[in-house]
C-alpha positions as CSV (number, residue, x, y, z in Angstrom):
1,X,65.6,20.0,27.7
2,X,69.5,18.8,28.7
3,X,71.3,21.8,30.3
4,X,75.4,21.2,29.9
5,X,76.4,23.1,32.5
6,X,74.4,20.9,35.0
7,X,75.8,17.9,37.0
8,X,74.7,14.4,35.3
9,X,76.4,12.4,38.1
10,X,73.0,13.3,40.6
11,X,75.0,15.7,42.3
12,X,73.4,19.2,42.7
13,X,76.6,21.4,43.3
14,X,78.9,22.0,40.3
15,X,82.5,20.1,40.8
16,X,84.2,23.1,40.8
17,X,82.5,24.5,43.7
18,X,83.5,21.6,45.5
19,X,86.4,21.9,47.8
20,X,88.1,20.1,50.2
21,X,90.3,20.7,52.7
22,X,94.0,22.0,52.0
23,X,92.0,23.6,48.5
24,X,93.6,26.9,49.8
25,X,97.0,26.0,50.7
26,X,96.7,24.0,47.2
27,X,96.5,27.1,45.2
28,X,98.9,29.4,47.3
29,X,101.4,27.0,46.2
30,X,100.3,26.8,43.1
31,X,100.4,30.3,42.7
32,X,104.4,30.4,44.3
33,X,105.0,27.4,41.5
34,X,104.1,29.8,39.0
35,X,106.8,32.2,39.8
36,X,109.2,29.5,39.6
37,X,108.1,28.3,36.3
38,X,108.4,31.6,35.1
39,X,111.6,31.6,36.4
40,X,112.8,28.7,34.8
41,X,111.2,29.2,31.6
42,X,113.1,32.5,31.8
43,X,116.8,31.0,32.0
44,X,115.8,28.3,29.0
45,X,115.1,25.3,31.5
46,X,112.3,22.9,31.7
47,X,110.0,22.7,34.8
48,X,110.4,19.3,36.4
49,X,109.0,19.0,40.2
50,X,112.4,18.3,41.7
51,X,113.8,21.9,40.6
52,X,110.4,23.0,41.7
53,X,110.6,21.9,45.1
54,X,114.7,23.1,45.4
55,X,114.0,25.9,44.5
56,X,111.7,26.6,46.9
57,X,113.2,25.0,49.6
58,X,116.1,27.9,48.8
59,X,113.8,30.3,48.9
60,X,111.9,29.0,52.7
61,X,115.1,28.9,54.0
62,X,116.3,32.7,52.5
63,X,112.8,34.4,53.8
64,X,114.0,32.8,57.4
65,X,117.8,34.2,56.8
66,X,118.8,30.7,56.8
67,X,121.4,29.0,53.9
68,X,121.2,25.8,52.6
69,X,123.5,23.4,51.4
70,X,123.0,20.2,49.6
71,X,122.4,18.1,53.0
72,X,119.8,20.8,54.2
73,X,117.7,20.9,51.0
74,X,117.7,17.8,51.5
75,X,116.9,17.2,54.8
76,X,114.1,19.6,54.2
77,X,112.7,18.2,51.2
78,X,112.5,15.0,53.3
79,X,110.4,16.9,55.8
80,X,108.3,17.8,54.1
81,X,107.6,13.7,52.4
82,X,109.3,14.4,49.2
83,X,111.4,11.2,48.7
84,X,114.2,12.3,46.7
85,X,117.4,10.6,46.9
86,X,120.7,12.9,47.7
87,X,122.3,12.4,44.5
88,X,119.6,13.6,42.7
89,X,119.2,17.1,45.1
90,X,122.8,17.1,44.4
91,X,122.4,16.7,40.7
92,X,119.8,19.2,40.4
93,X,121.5,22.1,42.7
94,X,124.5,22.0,40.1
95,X,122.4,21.7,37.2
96,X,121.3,25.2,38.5
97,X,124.3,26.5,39.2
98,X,125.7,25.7,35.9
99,X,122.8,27.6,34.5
100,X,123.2,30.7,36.5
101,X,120.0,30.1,38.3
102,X,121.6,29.3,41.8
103,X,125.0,30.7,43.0
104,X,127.6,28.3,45.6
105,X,128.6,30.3,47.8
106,X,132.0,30.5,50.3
107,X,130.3,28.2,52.9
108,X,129.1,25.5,50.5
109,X,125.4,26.8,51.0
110,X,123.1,27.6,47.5
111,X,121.1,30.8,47.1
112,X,118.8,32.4,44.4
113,X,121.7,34.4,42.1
114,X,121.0,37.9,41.7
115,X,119.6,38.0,38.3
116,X,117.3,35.0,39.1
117,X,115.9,37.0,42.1
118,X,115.7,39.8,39.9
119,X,113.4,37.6,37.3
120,X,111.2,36.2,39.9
121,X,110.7,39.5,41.7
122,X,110.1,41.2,39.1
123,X,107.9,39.0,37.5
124,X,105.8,39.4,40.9
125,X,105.5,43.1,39.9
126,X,104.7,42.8,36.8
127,X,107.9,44.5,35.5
128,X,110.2,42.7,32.8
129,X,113.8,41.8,33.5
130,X,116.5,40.9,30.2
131,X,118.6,38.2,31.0
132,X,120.9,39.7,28.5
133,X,124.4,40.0,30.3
């Protein structure tokens, strides 16, 4: 009798139990992309893997008390083999900004603005946030 749920490629372990390495690391970030879909979703915008990857390059870089401006989420988007060009880092931090997701601040450097850390922390806890002004 054919069983479904059993492997027809002469494998004996389901696909889904197979992992390889960096499986972990691929659903912690996963997992931090979902809190930054959320948050994007929240303030109306589309996810795109650029804002995805700006966004947490702000949010590395505030967890270290470190800022950021346009030439260091670059530079650390290029660390970490993400070949973006600067315009388009550049476009995509003021795109933000213009949205209310990001804030410039005094020293040219970008950071989450209150009421988008407000959404994606309290989307962590479970609590709901109106982005009603």
């Amino acid at each position: 009798m054919h069983n479904p749920q059993l492997p027809t490629d002469g494998s004996h372990a389901p696909k889904s139990t197979i992992m390889g390495p960096g499986a972990f690391n691929q659903q912690v970030e996963r997992h931090g992309n979902e809190r930054i879909r959320f948050l994007l979703k929240s303030f109306g915008l589309r996810t795109s893997l650029i804002r995805l990857k700006v966004i947490d390059a702000l949010l590395t870089a505030a967890k270290s008390d470190r800022s950021l401006g346009v030439r260091g989420v670059h530079s650390h988007l290029l660390d970490l083999d993400i070949p973006l060009s600067f315009l388009s880092v550049r476009e995509v931090l003021k795109r933000l900004c213009s949205e209310g997701v990001i804030t410039l601040n005094p020293d040219k450097s970008y950071s989450l603005h209150p009421q988008a850390a407000a959404v994606l922390y309290s989307e962590q806890s479970g609590q709901e946030v109106s982005l009603k002004a």
